[in-house]
LUMROMAR-995584 format. One record per residue (C-alpha): residue number from 1; x, y, z. Coordinates in pm, 1 decimal. Layout:
    n         u         v         w
  NUM         X         Y         Z
...
This chain:
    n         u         v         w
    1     600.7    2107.0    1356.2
    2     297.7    2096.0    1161.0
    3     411.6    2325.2     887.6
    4     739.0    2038.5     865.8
    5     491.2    1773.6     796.2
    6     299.5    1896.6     540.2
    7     597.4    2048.6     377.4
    8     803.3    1698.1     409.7
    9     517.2    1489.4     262.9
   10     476.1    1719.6     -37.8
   11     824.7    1697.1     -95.4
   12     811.9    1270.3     -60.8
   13     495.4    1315.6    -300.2
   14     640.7    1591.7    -546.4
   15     988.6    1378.6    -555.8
   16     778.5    1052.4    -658.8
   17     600.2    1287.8    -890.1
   18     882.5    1359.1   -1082.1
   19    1064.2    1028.9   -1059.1
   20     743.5     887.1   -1230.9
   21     718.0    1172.7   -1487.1
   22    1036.3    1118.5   -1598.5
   23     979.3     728.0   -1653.6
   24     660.6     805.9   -1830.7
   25     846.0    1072.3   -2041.5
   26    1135.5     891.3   -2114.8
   27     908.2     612.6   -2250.5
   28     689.6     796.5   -2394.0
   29     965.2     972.1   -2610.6
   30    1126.2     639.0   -2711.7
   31     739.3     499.9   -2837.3
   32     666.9     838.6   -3006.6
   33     986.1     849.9   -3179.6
   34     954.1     503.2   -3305.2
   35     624.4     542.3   -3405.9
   36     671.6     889.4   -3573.6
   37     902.7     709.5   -3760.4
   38     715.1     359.3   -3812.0
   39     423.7     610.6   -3973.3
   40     691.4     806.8   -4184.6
   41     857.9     456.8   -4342.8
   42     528.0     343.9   -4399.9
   43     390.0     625.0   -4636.9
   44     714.0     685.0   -4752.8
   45     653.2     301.7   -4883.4
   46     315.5     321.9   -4995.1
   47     408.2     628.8   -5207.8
   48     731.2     454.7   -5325.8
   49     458.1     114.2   -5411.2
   50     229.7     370.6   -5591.3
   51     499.1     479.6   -5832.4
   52     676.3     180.9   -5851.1
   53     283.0      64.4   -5981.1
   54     244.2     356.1   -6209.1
   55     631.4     331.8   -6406.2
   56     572.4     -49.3   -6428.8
   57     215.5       4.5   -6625.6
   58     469.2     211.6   -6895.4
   59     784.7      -3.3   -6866.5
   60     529.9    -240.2   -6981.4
   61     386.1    -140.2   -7267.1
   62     658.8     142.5   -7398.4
   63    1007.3      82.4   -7535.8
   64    1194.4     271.6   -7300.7
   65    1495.8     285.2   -7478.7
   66    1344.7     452.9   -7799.2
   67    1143.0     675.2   -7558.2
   68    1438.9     787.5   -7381.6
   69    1625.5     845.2   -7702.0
   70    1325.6    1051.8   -7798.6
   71    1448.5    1311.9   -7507.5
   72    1079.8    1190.3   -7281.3
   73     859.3    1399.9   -7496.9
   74     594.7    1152.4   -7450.7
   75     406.5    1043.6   -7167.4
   76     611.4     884.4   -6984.6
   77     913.8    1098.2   -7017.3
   78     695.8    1350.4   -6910.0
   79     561.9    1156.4   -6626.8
   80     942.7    1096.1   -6525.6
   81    1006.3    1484.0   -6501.8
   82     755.4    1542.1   -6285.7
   83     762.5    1211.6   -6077.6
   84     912.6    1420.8   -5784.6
   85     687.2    1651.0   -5797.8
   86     416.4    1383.1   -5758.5
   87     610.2    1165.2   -5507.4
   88     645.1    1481.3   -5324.4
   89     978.0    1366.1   -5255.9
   90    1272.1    1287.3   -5491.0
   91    1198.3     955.0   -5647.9
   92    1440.6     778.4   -5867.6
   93    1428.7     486.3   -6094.5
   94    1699.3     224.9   -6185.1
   95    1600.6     -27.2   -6444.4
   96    1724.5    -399.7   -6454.3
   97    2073.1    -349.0   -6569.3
   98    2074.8     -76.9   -6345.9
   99    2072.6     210.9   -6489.8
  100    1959.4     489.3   -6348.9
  101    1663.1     620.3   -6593.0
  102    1616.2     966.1   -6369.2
  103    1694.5    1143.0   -6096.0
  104    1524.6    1404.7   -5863.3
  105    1491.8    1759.0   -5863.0
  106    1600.1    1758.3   -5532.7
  107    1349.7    1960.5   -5408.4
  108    1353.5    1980.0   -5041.5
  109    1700.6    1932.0   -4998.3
  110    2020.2    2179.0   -4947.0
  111    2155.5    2132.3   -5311.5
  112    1905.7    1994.2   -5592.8
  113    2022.8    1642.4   -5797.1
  114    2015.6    1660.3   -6158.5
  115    2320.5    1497.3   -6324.9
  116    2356.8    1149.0   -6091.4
  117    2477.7     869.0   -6255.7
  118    2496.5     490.5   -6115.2
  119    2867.4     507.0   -6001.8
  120    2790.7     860.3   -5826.3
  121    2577.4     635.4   -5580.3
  122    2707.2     526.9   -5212.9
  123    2950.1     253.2   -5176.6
  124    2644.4      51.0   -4997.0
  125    2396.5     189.2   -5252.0
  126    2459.4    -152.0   -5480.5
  127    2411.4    -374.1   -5204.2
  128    2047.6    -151.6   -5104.0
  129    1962.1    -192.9   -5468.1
  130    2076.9    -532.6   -5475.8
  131    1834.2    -632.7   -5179.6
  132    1530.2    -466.9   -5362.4
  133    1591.4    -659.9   -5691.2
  134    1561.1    -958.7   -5460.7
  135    1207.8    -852.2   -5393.9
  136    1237.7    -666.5   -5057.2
  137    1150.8    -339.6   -4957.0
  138    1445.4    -180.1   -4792.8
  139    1520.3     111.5   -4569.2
  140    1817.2     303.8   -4544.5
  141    1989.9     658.9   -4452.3
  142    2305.8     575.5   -4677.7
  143    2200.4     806.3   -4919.2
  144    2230.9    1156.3   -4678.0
  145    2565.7    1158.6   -4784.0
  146    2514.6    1245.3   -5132.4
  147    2200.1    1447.0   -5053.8
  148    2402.8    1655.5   -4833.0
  149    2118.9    1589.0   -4593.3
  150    2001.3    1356.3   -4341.1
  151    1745.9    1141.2   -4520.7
  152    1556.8     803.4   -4524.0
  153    1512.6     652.3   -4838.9
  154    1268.8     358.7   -4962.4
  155    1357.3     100.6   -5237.4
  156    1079.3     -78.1   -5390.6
  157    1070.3    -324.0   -5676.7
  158     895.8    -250.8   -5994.5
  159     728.2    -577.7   -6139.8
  160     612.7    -630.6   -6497.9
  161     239.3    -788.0   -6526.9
  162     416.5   -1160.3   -6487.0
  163     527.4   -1060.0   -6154.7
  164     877.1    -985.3   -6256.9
  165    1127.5    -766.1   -6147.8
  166    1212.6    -535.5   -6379.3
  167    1374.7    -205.0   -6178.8
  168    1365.2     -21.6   -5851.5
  169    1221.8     272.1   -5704.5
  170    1445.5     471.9   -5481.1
  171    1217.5     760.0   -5284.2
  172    1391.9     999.7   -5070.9
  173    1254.2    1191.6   -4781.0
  174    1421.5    1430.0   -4578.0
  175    1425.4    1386.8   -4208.0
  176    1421.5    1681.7   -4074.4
  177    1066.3    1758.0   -4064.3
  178    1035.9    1422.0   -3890.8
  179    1262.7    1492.5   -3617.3
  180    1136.0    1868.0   -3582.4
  181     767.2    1746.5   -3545.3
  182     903.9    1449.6   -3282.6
  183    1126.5    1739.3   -3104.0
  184     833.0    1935.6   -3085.5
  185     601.5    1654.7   -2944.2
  186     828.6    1595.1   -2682.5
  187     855.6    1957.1   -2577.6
  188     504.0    1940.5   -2561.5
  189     534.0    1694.0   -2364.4
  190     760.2    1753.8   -2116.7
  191     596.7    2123.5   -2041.9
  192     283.1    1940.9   -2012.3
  193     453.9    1782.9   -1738.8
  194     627.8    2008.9   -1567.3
  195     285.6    2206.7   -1552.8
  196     149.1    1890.3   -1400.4
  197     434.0    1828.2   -1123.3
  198     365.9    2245.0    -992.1
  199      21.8    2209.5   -1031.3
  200      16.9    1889.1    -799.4
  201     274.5    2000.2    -561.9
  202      38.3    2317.6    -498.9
  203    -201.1    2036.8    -467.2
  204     -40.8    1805.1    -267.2
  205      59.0    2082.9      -6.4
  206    -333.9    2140.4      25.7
  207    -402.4    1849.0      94.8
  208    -100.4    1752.2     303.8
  209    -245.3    2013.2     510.3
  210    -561.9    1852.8     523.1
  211    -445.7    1527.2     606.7
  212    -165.9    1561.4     882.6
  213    -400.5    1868.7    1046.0
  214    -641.4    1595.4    1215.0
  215    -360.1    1366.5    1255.9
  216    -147.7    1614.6    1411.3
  217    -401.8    1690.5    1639.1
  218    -479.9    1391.5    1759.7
  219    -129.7    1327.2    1809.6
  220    -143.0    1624.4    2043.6
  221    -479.6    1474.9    2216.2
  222    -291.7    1144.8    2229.3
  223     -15.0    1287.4    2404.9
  224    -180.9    1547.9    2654.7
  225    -464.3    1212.4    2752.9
  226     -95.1    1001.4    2762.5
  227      52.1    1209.3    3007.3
  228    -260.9    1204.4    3221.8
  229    -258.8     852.8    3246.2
  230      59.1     853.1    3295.8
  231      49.3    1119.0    3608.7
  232    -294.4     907.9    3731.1
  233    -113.6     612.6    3730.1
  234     171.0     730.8    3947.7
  235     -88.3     888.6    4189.4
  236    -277.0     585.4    4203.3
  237       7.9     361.7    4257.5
  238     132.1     595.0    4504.8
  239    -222.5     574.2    4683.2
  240    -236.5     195.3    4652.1
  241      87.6     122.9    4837.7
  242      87.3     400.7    5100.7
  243    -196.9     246.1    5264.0
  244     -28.2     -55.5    5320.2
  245     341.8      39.8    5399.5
  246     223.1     321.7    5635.8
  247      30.3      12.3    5812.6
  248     346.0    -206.4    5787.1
  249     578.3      37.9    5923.9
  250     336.6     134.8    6207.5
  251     291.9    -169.9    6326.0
  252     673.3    -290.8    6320.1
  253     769.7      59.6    6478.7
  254     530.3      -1.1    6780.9
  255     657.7    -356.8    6799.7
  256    1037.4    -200.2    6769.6
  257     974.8      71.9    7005.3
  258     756.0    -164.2    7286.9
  259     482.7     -24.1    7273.3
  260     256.9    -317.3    7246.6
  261     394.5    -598.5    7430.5
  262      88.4    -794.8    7496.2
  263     101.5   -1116.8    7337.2
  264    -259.7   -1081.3    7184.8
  265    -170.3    -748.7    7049.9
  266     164.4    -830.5    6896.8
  267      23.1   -1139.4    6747.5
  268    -242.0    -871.8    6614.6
  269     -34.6    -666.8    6462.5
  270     148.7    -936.3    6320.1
  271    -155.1   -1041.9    6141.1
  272    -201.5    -694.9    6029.2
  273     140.4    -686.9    5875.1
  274     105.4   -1004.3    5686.9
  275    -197.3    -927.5    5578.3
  276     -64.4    -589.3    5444.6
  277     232.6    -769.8    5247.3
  278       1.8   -1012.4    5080.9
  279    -236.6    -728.8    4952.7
  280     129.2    -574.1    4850.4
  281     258.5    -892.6    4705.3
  282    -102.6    -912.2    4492.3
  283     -97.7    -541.1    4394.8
  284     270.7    -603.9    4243.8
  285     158.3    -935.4    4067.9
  286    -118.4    -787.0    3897.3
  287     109.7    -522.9    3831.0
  288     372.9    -733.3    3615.4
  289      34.7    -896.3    3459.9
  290     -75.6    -587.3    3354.2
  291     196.2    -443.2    3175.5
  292     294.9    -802.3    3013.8
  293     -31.2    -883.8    2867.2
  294     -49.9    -434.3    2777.0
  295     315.7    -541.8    2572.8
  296     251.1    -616.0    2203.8
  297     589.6    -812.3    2224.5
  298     481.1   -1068.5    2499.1
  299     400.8   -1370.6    2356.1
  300     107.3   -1622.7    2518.3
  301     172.5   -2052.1    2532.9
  302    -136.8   -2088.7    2244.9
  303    -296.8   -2410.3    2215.4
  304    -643.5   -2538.6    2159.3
  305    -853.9   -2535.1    2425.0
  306   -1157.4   -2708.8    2529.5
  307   -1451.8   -2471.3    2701.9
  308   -1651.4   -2669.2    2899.8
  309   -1301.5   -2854.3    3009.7
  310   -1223.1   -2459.0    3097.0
  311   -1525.8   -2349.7    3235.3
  312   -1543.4   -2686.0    3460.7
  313   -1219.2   -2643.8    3650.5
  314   -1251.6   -2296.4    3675.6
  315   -1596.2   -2337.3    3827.4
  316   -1460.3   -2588.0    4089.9
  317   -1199.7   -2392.5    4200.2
  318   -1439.6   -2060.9    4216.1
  319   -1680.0   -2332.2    4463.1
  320   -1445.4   -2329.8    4706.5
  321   -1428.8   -1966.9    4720.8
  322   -1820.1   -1932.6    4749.6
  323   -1803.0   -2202.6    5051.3
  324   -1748.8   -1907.4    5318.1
  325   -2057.4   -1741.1    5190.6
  326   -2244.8   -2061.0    5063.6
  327   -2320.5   -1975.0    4699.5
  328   -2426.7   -2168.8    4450.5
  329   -2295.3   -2206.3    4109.5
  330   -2518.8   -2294.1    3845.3
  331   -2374.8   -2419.9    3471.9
  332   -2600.4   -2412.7    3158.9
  333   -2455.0   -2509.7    2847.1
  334   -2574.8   -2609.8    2496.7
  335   -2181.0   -2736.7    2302.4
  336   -1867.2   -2762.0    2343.7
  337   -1606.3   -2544.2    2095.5
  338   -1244.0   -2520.1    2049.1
  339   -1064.9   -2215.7    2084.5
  340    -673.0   -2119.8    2018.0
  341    -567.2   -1973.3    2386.7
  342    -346.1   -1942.9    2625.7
  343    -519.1   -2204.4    2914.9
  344    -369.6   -2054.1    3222.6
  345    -458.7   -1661.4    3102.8
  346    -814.1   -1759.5    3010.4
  347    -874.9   -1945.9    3315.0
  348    -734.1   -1642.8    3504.1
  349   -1005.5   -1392.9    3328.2
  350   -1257.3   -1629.9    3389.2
  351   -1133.5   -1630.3    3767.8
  352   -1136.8   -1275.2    3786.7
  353   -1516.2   -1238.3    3669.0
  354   -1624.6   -1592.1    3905.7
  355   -1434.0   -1437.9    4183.3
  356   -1619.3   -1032.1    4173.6
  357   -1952.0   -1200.7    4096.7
  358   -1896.5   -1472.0    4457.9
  359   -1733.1   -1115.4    4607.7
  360   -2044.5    -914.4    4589.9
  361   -2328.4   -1174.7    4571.3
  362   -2533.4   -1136.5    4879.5
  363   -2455.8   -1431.8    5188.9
  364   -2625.2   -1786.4    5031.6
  365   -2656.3   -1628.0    4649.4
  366   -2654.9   -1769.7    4299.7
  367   -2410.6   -1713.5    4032.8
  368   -2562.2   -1842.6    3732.6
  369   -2299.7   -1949.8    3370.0
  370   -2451.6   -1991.5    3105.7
  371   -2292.7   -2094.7    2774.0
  372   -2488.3   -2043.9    2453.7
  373   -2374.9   -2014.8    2116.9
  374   -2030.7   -1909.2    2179.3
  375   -2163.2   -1693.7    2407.3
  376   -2083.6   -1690.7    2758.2
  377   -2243.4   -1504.9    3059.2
  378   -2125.7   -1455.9    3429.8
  379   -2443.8   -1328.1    3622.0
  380   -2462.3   -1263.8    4000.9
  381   -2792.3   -1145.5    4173.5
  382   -2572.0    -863.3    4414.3
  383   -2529.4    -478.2    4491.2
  384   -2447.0    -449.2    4104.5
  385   -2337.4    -122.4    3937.2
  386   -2403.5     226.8    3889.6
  387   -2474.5     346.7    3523.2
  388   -2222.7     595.0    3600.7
  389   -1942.9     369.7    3710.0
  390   -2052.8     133.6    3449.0
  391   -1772.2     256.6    3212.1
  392   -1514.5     230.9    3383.2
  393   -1498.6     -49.0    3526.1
  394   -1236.1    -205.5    3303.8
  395    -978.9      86.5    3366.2
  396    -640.0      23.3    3600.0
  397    -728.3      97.6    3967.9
  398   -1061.4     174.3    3941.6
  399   -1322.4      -4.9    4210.1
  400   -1557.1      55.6    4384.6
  401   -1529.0     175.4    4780.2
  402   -1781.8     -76.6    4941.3
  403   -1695.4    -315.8    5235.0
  404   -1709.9    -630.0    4989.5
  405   -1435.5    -468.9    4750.0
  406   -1162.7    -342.6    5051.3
  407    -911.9    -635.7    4963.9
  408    -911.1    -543.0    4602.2
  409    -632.2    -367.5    4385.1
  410    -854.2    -228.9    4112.0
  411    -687.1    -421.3    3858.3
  412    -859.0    -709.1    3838.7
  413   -1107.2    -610.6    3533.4
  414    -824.1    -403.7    3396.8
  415    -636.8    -759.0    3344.4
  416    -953.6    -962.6    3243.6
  417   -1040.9    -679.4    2940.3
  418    -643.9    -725.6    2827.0
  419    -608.9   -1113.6    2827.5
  420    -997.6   -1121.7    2657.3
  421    -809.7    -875.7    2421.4
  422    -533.2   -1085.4    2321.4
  423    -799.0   -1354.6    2219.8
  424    -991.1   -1140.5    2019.7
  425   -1268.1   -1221.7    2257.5
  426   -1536.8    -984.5    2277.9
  427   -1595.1    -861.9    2703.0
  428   -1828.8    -623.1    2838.6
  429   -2037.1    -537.4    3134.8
  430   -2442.7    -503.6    3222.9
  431   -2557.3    -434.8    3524.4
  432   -2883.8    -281.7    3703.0
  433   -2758.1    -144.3    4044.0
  434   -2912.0    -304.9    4368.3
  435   -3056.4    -604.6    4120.7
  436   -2788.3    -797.0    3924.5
  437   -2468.4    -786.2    3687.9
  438   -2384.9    -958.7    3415.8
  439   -2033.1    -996.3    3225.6
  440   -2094.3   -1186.3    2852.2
  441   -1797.2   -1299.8    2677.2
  442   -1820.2   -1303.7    2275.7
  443   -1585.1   -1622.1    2167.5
């Protein structure tokens, strides 16, 4: 089971991995091949500027005509031999009634360009040219046709010292390198990433491990300490009600069966039996009350609620249970506060705690409330309790065995702690045994 958990959430994490790696790779390709290309356009154009600079400084001041008739034995027609050479790329250069004044060696590419006149161009070479004459620098791959080659080519005017146009620089540049360098940053890439996903999916497996491992075993703790409550519970019910039904069933058999006939002792056991089904008919209340207020789903009537008007009717009705032993209830308070609650479940939990501190407060005792600061405290000066029942006193069924607490179910505090719970009030317990108890309520 473990083993399936750690080896299902590396899998979720290793699957997400990879979905994400190939986002960022797929992105990243698309940027780096646009870039690589962005950068190769704009050197290719800053070269293509730096000639188109250079020719226009001897365009200017040469005849080119008479130079070119000379064969370019000076130096510009030497400059134009060796212009590819320079450009690093095959440059050529049309003049204003475009002509083309020179070609490139075609270094570089599959089959070198000597002889290239005008009308050899592409059919969309004119309108390129065209564009560039208008002052534009243009791009284009129209030309890999001719160059047997895929290429990118630059055109570039070349302006005289007035600032006007007087030819065009063409610059060629194969592609290939281009591609082969972005090809080769990808691959980089992508085994980069591939290293990355095994790397962290040995990774996440380790630490999968380590995760679910304490998780796992709590689950296990969680379940084992579930089914123990669950198994105490049954017992306990099972204890609670046997007490009572064996009485019931006693009683009415004897009854049945004539065995008591005297009137005083049939109306005796009659007592006894009604007695019995009202401790049955409280044990199955607080029951239901139990396992609504322990149900996430259950939903309390919230409104706002005034404490003192909460602790005043709750203390009234608590008087008339202390009138059998004549205690006194005293109420200190400094303000009143609103709350968001459920009236008739806070009044309850405040009944529960009233009606344990009047149940084992000595005959003609105080129970003292005392409200201060949002703070509220239930104190009775009786038999109190022992620091080793202390904590659990808010668990299901658990009370103590003394003459005082015969009549209860043990639930009592178990409902109290829930319904304080569902308020996000804070409850707990003090107590120093044979002296007093106190139970504080954190609003």
């Amino acid at each position: 089971m473990r083993n399936k958990t750690t080896l299902k959430l590396s899998s979720y994490f290793a699957i997400s991995l990879f979905i994400f790696a190939v986002i960022i790779g797929g992105t990243f390709s698309y940027l780096f091949r646009k870039q690589t290309i962005e950068t190769h356009k704009t050197q290719l154009s800053n070269r293509a500027k730096s000639i188109s600079t250079t020719v226009s400084d001897y365009m200017g001041n040469i005849n080119i005509k008479s130079k070119m008739g000379g064969g370019m034995g000076s130096g510009f027609g030497a400059y134009m031999r060796s212009l590819s050479s320079i450009a690093g790329a095959d440059a050529w250069v049309i003049d204003k009634d475009k002509n083309l004044i020179t070609a490139g060696s075609g270094k570089g590419f599959k089959n070198g360009i000597h002889d290239v006149s005008y009308a050899n161009l592409p059919e969309d070479a004119d309108k390129i040219i065209s564009e560039v004459f208008l002052d534009k620098t243009v791009f284009s791959e129209d030309f890999s046709g001719l160059l047997e080659e895929p290429t990118l080519t630059v055109g570039v005017p070349i302006k005289d010292r007035g600032n006007q146009i007087m030819g065009v620089v063409l610059l060629h540049s194969p592609v290939v390198g281009t591609n082969e360098a972005v090809k080769s940053g990808i691959g980089i890439l992508f085994l980069s990433i591939l290293l990355g996903i095994i790397v962290s999916f040995l990774l996440s497996l380790w630490l999968s491990k380590k995760f679910t491992s304490p998780i796992l075993q709590k689950e296990a703790e969680d379940a084992i300490r579930l089914d123990k409550i669950r198994r105490d519970f049954v017992a306990n019910i099972s204890h609670e009600l046997k007490t009572p039904v064996t009485v019931m069933r006693g009683s009415l058999e004897a009854l049945t069966d004539k065995v008591v006939t005297e009137p005083k002792m049939v109306e005796s056991y009659h007592k006894q039996m009604l007695k019995e089904s009202i401790y049955l008919q409280r044990l199955i209340g607080d029951l239901l009350d139990l396992s609504k207020l322990q149900n996430a789903d259950f939903e309390m009537e919230k409104s706002n609620v005034s404490i003192f008007e909460l602790l005043h009717e709750t203390i009234r009705s608590a008087k008339h249970i202390g009138k059998s032993k004549n205690i006194k209830i005293e109420f200190e308070k400094d303000k009143d506060f609103i709350i968001e609650g459920d009236y008739g479940r806070l009044r309850q939990m405040l009944m529960i705690i009233l009606d344990n501190a009047i149940k084992f407060s000595p005959k003609d005792g105080v129970v003292k409330v005392l409200l201060r600061n949002r703070e509220l405290t239930i104190k009775d000066y009786g038999i109190g309790i022992s620091k080793d029942e202390l904590p659990f006193i808010f668990e299901r069924f658990y009370k103590s065995r003394t003459e005082e607490n015969k009549s209860g179910t043990g639930l009592g505090l178990a409902i109290a702690k829930q319904i304080a719970h569902r308020h996000n009030i804070n409850l707990w317990a003090k107590s120093i045994e044979g002296t007093e108890t106190e139970f504080k309520f954190k609003f």
